[in-house]
N, C-alpha and C positions, 0 to 999 in steps of 0.2 A: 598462080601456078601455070608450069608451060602446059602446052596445047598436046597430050603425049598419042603416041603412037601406039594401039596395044598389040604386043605380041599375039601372032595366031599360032595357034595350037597345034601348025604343023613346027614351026619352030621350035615352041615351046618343047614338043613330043622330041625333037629329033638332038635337042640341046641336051634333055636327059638320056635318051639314049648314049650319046657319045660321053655323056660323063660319068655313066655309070661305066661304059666299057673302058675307058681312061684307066680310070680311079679301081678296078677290078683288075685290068692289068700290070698296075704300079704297086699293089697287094699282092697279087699272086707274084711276082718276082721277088720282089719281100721274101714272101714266104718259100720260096725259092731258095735262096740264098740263106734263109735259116734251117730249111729241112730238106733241101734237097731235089724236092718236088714240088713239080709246074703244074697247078689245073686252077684254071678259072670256076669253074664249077667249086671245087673244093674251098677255093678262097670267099666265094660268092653267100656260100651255107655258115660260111665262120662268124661267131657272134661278133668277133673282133670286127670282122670286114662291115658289118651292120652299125656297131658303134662308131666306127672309123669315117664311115661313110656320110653319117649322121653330124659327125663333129664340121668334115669338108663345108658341108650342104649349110651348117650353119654357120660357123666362121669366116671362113674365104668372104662373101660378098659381104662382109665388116669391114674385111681388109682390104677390097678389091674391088669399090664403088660398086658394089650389089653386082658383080659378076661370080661366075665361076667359071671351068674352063670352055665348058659345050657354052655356059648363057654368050661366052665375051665371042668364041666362034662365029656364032649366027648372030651375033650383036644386039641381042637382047639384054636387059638387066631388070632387077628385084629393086625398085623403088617404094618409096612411103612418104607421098604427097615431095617428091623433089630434096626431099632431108637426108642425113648421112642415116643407113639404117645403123638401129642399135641392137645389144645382141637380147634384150626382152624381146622384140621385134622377131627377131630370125630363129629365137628358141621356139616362140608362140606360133610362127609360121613354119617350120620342120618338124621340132621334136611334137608339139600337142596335134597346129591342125595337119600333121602327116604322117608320121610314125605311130601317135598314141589312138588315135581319132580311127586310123587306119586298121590298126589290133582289136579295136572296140567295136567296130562297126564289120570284120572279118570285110575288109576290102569294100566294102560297098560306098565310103566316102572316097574313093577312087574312084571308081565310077561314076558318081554323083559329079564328082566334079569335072570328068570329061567330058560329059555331058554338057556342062555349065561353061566351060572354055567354049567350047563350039558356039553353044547359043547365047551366053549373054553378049552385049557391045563390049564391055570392059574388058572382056575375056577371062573374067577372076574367077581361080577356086575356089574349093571350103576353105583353103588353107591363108589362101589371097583374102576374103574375106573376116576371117581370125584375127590375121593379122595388121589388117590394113593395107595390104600391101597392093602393087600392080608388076606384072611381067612389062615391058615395054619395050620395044623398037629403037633404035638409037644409042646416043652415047649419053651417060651421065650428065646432069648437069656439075657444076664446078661446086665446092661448098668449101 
């Protein structure tokens, strides 16, 4: 395995940030264009924008050598030991260790795990750890 680089958690924080506001703006224009009306807020609280959101965060880095559009940005990506992620992989690591884990826990596996980006060397979440995964620095390797 290569020697990898782990994404730090300002990255990591700022990679979601822009992809949430991305991916919230590309919704609310949507819904724009089917109702008339523009608000992020309104698109944000939509179950649809939640599922929607959910499908992005697990798909795309299937398609897109464990990128999305903030990771590929700041040039970070979602690896698992240097292999093409699978979507067991990326369901296990969004939908359970982050959306479900997240509802169960009322947010405090969020926490737990900013925490754990800061302090461990690996820089893995609960959700990194769930699924095997690592955020990392760099470009993909080739598969």
């Amino acid at each position: 395995m290569l020697m990898l680089k782990y994404a730090s958690f300002g990255r990591r924080f700022l990679a979601d940030i822009l992809d949430y506001l991305l991916f919230g703006l590309v919704v609310a224009t949507i819904i724009f264009f089917v109702t008339g009306e523009f608000s992020l807020v309104d698109a944000s609280d939509s179950i649809y924008f939640e599922l929607s959101h959910l499908l992005y965060m697990t798909l795309l880095p299937l398609l897109w050598s464990g990128y999305i559009v903030g990771k590929r940005i700041f040039n970070i990506y979602v690896t698992k030991d240097d292999q093409p992620l699978t979507l067991t992989t990326m369901a296990l690591r969004e939908i359970f260790g982050k959306y479900i884990l997240a509802g169960l826990t009322l947010g405090i596996t969020l926490i737990i795990s900013f925490f754990m980006v800061n302090i461990r060397e690996d820089r893995r979440a609960i959700h990194d750890l769930i699924a095997g995964t690592y955020v990392v620095h760099g470009k993909p390797a080739k598969t």
